[in-house]
Backbone and ligand atoms as CSV (ligand in chain L), in Angstrom:
chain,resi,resn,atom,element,x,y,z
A,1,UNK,N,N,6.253,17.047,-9.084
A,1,UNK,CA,C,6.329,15.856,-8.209
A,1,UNK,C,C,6.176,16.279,-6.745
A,2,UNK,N,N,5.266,15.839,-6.155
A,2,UNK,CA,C,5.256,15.982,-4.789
A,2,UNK,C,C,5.686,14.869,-3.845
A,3,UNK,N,N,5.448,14.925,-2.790
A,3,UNK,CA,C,6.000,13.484,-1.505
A,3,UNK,C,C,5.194,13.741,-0.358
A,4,UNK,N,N,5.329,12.603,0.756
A,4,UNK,CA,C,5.185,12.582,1.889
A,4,UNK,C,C,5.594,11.166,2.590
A,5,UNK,N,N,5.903,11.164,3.805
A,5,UNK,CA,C,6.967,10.742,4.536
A,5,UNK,C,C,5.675,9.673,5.713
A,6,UNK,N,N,6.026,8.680,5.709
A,6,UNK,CA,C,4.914,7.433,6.731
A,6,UNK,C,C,5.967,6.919,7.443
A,7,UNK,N,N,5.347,6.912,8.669
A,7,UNK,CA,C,6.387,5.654,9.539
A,7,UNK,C,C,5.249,4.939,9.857
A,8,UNK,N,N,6.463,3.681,9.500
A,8,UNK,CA,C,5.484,2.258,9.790
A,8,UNK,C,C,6.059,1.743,11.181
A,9,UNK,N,N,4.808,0.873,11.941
A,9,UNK,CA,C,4.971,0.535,12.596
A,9,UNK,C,C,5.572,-1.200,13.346
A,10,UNK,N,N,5.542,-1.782,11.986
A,10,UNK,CA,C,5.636,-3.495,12.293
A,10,UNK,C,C,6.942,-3.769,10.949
A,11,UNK,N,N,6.705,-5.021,10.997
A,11,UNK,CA,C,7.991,-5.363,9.696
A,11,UNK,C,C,7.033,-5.475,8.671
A,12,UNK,N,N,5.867,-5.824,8.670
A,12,UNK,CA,C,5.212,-5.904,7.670
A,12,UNK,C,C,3.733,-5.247,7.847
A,13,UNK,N,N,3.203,-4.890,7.156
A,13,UNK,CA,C,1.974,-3.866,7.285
A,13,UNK,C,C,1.373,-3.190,5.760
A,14,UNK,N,N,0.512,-2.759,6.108
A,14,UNK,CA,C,-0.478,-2.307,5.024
A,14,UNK,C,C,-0.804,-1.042,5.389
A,15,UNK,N,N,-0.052,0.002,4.745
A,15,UNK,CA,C,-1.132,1.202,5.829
A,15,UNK,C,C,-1.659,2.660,4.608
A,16,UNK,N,N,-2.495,2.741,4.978
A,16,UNK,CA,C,-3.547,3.533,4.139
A,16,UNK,C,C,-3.229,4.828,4.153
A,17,UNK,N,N,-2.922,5.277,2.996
A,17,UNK,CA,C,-2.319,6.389,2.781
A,17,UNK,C,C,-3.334,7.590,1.746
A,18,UNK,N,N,-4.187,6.777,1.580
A,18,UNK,CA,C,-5.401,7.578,0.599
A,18,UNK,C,C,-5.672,9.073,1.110
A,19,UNK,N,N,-6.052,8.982,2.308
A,19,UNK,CA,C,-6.138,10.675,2.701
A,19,UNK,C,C,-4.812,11.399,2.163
A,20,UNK,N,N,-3.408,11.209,2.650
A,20,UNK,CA,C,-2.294,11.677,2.032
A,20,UNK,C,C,-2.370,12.023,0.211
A,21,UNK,N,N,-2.470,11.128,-0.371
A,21,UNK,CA,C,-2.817,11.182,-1.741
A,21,UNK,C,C,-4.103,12.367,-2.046
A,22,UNK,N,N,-5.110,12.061,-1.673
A,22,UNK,CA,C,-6.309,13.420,-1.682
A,22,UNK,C,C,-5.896,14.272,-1.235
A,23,UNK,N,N,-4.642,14.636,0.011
A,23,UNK,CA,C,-4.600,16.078,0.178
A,23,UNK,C,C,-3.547,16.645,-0.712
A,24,UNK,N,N,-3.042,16.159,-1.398
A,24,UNK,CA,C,-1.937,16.336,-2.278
A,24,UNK,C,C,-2.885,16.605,-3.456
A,25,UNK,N,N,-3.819,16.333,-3.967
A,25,UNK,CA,C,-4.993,16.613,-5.063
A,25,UNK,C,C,-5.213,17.750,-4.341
A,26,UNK,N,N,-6.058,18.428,-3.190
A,26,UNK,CA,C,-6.531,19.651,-2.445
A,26,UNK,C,C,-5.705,20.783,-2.461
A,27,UNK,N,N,-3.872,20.275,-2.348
A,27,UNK,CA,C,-3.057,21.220,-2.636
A,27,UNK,C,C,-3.001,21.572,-4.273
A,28,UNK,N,N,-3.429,21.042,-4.677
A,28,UNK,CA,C,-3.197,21.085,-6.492
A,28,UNK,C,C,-4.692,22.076,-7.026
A,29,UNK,N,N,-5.637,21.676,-6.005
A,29,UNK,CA,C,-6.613,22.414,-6.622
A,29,UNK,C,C,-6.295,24.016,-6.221
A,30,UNK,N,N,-6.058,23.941,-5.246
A,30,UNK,CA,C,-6.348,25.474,-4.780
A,30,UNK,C,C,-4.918,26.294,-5.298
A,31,UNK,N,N,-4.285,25.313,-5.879
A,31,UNK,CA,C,-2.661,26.494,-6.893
A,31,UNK,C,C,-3.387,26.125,-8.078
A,32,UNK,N,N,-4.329,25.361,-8.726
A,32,UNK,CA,C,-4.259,25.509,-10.202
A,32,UNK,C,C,-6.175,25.230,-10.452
A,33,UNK,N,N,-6.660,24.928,-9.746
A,33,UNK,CA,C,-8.433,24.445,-10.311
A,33,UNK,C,C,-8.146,22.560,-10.044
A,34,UNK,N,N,-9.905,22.330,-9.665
A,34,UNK,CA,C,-10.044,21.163,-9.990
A,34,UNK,C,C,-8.611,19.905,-10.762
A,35,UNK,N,N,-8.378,18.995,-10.163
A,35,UNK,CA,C,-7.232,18.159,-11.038
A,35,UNK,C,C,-8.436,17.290,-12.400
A,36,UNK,N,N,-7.723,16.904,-13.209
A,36,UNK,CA,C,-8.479,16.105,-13.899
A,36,UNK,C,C,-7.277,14.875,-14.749
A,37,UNK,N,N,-7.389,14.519,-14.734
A,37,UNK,CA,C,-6.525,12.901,-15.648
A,37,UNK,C,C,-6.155,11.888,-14.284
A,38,UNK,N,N,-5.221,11.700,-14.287
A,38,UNK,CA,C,-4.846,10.513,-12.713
A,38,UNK,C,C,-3.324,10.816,-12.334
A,39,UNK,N,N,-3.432,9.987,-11.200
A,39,UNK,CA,C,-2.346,10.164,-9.859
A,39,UNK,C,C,-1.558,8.855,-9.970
A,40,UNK,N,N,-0.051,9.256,-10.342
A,40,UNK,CA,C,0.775,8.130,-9.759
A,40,UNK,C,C,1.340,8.307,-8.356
A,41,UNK,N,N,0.938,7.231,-7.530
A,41,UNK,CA,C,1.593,6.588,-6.522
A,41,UNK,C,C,2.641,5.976,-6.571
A,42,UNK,N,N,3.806,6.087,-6.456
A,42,UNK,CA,C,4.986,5.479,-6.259
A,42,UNK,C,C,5.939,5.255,-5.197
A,43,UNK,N,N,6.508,4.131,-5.112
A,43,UNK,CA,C,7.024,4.152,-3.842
A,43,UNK,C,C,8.914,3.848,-4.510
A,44,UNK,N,N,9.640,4.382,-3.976
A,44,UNK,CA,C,10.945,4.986,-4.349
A,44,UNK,C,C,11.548,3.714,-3.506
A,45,UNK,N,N,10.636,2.414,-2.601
A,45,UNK,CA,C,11.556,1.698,-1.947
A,45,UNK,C,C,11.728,0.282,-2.866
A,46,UNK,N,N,12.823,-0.303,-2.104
A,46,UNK,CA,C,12.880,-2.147,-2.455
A,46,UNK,C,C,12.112,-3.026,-1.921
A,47,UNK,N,N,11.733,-2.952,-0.392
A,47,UNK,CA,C,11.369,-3.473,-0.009
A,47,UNK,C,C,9.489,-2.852,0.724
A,48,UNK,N,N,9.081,-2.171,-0.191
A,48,UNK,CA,C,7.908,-1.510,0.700
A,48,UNK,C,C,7.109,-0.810,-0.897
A,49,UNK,N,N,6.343,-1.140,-1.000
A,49,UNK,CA,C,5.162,-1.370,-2.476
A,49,UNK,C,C,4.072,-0.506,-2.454
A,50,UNK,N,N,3.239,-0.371,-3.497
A,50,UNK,CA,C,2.280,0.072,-3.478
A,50,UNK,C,C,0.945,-0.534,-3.964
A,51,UNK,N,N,-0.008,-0.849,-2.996
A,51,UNK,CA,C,-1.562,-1.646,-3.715
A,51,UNK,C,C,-3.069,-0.899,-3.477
A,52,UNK,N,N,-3.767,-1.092,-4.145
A,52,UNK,CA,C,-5.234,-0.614,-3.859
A,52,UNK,C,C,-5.870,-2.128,-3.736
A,53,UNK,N,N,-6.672,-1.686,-2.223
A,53,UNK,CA,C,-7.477,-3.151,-2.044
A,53,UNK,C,C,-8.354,-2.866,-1.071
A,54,UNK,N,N,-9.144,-3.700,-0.500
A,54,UNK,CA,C,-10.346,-3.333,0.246
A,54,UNK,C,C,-9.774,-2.684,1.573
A,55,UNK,N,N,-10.768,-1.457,2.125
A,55,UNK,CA,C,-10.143,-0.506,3.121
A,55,UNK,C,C,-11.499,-0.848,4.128
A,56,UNK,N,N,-12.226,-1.349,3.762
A,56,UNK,CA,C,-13.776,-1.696,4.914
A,56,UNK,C,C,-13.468,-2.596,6.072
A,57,UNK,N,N,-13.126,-3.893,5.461
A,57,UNK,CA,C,-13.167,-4.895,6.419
A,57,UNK,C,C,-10.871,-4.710,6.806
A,58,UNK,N,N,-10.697,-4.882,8.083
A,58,UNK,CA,C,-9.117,-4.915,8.260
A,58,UNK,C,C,-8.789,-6.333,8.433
A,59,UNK,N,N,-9.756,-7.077,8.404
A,59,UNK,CA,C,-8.946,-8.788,7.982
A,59,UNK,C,C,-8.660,-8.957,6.879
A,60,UNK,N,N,-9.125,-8.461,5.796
A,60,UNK,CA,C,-8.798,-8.452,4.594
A,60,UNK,C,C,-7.021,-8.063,4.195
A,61,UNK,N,N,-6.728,-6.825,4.945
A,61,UNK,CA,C,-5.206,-6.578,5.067
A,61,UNK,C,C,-4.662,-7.756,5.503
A,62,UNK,N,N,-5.387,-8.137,7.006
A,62,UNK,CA,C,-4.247,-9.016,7.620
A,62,UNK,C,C,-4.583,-10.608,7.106
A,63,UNK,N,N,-5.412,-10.668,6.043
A,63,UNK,CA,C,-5.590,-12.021,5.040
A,63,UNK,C,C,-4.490,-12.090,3.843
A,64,UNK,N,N,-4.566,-11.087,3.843
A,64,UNK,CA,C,-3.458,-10.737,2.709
A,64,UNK,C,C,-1.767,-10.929,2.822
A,65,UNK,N,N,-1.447,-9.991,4.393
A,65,UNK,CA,C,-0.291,-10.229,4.835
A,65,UNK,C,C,0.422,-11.491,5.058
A,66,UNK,N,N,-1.237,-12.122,5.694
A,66,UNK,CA,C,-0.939,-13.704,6.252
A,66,UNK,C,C,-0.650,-14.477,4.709
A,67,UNK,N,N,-1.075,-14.472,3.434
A,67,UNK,CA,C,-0.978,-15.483,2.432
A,67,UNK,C,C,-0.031,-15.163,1.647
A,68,UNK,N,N,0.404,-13.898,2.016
A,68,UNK,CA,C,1.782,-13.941,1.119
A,68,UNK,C,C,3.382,-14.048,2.107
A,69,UNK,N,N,2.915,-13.977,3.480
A,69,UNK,CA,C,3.967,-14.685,4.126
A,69,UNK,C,C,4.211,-16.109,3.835
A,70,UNK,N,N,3.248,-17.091,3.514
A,70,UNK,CA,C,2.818,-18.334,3.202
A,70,UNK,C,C,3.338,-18.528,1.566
A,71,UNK,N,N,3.069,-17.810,1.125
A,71,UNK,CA,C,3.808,-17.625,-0.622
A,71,UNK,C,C,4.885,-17.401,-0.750
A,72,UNK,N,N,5.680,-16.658,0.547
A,72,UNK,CA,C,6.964,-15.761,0.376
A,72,UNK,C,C,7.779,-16.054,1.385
A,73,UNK,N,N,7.975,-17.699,1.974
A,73,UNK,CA,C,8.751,-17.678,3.676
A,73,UNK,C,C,9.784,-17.161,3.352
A,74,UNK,N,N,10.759,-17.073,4.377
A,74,UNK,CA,C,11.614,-16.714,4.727
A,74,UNK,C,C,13.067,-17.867,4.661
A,75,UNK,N,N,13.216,-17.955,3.151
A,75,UNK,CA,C,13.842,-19.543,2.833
A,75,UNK,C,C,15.685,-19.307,3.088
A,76,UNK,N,N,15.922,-19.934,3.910
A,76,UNK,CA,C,17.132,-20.403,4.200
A,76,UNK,C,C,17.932,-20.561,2.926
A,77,UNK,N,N,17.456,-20.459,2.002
A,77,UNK,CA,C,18.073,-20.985,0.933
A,77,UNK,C,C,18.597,-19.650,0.119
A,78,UNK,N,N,17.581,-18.590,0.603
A,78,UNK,CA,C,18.404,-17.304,0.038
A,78,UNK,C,C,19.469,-16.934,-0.140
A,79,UNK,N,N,20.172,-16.111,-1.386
A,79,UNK,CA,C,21.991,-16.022,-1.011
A,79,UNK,C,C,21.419,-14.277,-0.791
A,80,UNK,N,N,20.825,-12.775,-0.552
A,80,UNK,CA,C,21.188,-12.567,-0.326
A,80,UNK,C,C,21.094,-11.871,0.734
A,81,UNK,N,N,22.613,-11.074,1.357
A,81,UNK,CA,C,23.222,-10.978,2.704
A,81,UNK,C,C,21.947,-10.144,3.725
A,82,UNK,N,N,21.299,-9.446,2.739
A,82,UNK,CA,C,21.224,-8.685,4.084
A,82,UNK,C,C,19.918,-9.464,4.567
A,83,UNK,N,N,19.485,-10.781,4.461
A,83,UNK,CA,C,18.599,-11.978,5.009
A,83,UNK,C,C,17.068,-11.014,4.916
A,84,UNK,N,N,16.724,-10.266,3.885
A,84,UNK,CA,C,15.105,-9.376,3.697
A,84,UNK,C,C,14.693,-9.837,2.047
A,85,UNK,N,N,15.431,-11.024,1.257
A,85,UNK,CA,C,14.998,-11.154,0.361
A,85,UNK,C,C,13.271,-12.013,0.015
A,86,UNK,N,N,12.489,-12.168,1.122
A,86,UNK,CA,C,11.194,-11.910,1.693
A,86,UNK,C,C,10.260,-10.909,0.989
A,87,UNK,N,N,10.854,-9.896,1.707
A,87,UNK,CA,C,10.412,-8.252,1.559
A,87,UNK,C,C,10.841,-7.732,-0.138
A,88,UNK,N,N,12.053,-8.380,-0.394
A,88,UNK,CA,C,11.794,-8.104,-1.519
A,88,UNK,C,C,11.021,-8.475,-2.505
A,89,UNK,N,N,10.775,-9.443,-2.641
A,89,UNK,CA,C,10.118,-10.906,-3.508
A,89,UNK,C,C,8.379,-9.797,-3.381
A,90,UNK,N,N,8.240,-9.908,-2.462
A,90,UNK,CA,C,6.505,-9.289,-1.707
A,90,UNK,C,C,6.686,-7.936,-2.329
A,91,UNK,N,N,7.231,-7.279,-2.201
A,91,UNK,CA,C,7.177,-5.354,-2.913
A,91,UNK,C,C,7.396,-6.094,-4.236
A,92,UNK,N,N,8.256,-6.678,-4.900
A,92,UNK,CA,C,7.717,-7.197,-6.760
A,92,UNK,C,C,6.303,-7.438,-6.785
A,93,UNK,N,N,6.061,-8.328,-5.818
A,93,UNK,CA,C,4.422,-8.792,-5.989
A,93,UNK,C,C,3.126,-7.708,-6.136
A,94,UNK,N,N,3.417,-7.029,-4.672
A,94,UNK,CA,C,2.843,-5.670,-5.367
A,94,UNK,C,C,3.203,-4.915,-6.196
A,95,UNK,N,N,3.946,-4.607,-6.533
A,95,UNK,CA,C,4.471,-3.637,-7.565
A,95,UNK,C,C,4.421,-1.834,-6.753
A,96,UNK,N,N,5.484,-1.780,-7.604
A,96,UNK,CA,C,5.892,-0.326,-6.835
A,96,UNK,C,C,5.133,0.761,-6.734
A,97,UNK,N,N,3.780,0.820,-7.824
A,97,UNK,CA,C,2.915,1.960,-7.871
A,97,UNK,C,C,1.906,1.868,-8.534
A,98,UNK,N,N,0.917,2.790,-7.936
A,98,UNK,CA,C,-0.698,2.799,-8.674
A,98,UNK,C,C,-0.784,3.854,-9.715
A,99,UNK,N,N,-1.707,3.623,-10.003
A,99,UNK,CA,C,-2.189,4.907,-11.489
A,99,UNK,C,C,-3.667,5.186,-10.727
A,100,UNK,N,N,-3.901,6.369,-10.752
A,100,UNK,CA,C,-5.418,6.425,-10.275
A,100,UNK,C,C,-6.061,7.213,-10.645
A,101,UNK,N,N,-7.125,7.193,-11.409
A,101,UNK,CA,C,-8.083,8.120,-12.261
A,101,UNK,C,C,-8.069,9.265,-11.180
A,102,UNK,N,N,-8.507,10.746,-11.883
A,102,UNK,CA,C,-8.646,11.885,-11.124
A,102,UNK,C,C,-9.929,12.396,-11.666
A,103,UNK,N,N,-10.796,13.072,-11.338
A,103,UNK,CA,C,-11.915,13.635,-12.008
A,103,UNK,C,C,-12.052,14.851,-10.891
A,104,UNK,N,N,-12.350,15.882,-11.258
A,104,UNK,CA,C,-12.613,17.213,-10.078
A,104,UNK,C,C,-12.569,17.227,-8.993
A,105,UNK,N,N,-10.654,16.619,-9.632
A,105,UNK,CA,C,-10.044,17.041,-8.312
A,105,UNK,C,C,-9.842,15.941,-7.000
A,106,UNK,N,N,-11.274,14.983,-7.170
A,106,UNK,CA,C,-10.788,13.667,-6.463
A,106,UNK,C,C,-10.539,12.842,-7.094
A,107,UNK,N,N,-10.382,11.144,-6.302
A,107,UNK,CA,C,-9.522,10.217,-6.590
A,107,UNK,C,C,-10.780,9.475,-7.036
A,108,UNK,N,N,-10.996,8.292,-8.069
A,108,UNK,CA,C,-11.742,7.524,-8.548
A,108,UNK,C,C,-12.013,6.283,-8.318
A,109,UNK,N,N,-11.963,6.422,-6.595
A,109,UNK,CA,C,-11.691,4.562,-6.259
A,109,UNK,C,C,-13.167,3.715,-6.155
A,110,UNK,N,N,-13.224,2.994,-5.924
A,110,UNK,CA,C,-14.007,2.204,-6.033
A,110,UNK,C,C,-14.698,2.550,-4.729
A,111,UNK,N,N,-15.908,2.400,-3.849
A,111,UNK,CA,C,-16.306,2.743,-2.849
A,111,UNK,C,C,-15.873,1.908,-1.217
A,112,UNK,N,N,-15.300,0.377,-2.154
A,112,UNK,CA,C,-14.106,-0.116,-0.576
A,112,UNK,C,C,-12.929,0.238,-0.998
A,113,UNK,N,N,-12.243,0.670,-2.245
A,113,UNK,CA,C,-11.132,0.772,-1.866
A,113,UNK,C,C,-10.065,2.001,-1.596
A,114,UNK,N,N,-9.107,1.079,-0.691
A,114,UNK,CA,C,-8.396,2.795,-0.401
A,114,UNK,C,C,-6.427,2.001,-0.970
A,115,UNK,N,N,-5.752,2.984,-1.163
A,115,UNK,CA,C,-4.387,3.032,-1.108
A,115,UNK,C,C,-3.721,2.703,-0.530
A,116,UNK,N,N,-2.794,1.843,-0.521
A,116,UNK,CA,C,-1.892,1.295,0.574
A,116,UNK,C,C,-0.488,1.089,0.356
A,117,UNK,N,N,0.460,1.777,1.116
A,117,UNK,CA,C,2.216,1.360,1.545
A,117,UNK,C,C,2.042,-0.180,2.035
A,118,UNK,N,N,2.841,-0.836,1.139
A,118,UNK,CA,C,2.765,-2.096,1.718
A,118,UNK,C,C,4.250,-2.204,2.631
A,119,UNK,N,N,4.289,-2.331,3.357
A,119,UNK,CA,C,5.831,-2.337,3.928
A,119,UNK,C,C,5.964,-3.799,4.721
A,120,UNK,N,N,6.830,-4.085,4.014
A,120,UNK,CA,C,7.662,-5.794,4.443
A,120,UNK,C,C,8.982,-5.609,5.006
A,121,UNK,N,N,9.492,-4.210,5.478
A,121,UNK,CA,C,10.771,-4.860,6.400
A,121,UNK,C,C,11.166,-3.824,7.128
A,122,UNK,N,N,9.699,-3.505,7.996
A,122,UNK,CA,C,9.690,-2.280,8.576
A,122,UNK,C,C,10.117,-2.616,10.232
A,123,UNK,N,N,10.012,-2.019,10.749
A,123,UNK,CA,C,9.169,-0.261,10.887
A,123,UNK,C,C,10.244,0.618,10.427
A,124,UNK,N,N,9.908,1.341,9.629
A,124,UNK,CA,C,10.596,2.332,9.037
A,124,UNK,C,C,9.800,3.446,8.509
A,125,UNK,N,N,10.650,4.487,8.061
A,125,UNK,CA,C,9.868,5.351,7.646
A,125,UNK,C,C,10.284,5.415,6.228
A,126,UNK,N,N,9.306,5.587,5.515
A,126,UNK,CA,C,9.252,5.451,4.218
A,126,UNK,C,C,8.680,6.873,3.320
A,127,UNK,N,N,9.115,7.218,2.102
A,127,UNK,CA,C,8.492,7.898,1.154
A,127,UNK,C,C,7.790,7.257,0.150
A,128,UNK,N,N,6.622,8.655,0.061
A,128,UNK,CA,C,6.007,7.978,-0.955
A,128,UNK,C,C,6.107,9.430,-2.075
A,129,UNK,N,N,5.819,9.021,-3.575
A,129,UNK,CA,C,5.868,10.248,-4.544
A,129,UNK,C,C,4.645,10.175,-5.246
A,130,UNK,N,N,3.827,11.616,-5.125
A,130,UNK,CA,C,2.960,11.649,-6.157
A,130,UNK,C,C,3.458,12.431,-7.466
A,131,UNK,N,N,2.869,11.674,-8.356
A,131,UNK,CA,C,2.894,12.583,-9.574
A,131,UNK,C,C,1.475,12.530,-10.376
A,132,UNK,N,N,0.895,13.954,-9.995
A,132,UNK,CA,C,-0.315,14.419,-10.723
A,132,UNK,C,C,-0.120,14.439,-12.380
A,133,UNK,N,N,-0.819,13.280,-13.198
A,133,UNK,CA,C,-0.539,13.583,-14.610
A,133,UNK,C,C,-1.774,14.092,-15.389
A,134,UNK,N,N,-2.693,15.314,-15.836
A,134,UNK,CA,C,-3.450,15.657,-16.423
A,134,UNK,C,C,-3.599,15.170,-17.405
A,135,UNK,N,N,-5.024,15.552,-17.620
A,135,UNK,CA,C,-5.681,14.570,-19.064
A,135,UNK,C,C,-5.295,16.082,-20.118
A,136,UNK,N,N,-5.334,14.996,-21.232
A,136,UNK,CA,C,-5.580,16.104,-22.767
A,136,UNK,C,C,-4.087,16.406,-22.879
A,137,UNK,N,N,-3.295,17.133,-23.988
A,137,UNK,CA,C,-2.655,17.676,-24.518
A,137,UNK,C,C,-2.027,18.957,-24.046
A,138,UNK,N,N,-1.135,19.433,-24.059
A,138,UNK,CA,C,-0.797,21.300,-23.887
A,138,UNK,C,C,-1.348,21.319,-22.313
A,139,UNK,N,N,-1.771,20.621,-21.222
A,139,UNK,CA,C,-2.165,20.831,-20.333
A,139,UNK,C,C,-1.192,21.623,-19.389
A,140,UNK,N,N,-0.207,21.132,-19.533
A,140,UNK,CA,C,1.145,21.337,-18.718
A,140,UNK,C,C,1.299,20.150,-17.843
A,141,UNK,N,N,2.541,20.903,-16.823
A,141,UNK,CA,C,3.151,19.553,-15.955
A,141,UNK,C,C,1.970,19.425,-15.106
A,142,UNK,N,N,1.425,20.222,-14.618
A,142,UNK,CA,C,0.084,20.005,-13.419
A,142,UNK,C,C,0.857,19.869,-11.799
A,143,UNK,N,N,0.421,19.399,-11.306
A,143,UNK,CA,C,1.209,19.233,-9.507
A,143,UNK,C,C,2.253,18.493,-9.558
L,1,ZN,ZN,ZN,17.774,-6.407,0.943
């Protein structure tokens, strides 16, 4: 299991962490060869998620942010205390982590998309965990 550590800058944000994830594959190649099977992304928080979605256009993030603030206000009606059940509701929505094909060693995304910390009740600094899982049998643990 490996990690690395993001500070966010807003309460809510999208921020692209894909290079982080590939260099964590780069460290894996050069202790063991090429990676091959896929990469979990996980995020260890409540309130701060993990999504793959378009990394080309940046309205697309802030289309996104904007319609699930709109899906997810901030209802008075919440019971609980610490008034971020928002942020929580939104990290369920994304869900806590990706799976991502690996093939020699890189990541298998689609050609817009990149990786993203979704963070809803930031700025904070957040972890994220990879876990390199190899393809086939008898492979071992891998990174
Ligand atoms: Zn809370």
């Amino acid at each position: 299991m490996r990690q690395f550590s993001v500070s966010t800058t807003r309460r809510e944000e999208f921020l692209d962490i894909t290079a982080e994830v590939a260099a964590i594959l780069r460290d894996i190649e050069r202790e063991s060869g090429p990676a091959e099977g896929a990469v979990l992304v996980y995020s260890p928080h409540t309130t701060a998620g993990i999504t793959i979605n378009e990394g080309a256009d940046p309205d697309v993030r802030r289309d996104m942010l904007a319609h699930l603030a709109k899906l997810v206000p901030c209802d008075p009606g919440f019971r609980h205390a610490e008034g971020n059940s928002d942020a929580h509701i939104k990290t369920s929505l994304m869900g806590p982590s990706q799976l991502v094909p690996v093939t020699g060693g890189r990541l298998k995304l689609g050609t817009w998309q990149k990786i993203y910390c979704c963070e809803f009740d930031g700025p904070r600094r957040r972890t994220v965990l990879v876990q390199f899982l190899p393809s086939g049998s008898g492979a071992g643990e891998g990174g």
